[in-house]
N, C-alpha and C positions, 0 to 999 in steps of 0.2 A: 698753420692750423687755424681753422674759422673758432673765433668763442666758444661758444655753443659746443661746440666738440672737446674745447680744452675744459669747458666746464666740465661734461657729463666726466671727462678722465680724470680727471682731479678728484671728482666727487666718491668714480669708483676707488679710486686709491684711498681716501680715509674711510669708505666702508671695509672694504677689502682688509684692510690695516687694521681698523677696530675691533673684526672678529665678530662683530654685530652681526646674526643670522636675516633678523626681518627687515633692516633696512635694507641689506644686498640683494635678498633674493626678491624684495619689491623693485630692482634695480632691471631686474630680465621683463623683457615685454612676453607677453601671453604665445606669442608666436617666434621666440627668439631659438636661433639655429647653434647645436653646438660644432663646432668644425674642429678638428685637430688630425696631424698629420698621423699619430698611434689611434686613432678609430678611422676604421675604415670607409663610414659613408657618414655623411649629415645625421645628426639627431637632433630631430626638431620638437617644438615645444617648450615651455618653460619649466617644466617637472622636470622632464628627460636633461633639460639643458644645466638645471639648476646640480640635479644629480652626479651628472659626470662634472662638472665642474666642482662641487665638493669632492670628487674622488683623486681629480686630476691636483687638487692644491693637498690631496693630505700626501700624494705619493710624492711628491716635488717637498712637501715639509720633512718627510722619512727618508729621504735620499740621501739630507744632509745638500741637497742641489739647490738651483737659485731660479726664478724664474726671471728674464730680462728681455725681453719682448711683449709687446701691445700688439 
């Protein structure tokens, strides 16, 4: 993996971890895509993306499940 890439993942992981709302979600670019295989098309945008992506980490914390994929 190039730097640059290990960096930006590293950086996600102690936001992510921190629980810090406005550092992470200054982490989405304004045009960032959300993809998941439980939605069934792209949602695009950074609101839309920000959104499901809070939704997708609280169901995966209430699951008692683990998330282990990038």
């Amino acid at each position: 993996m190039n730097p640059l890439n290990r960096r930006i993942i590293d950086q996600w992981h102690r936001v992510a971890l921190s629980g810090d709302r406005p550092p992470r979600d200054a982490m989405f670019h304004d045009d960032a895509v959300f993809e998941s295989p439980v939605v069934h098309a792209p949602r695009h945008g950074k609101t839309i993306a920000n959104k499901y992506r809070a939704g997708a980490a609280l169901t995966v914390a209430n699951s008692g499940g683990e998330y282990v994929g990038e």
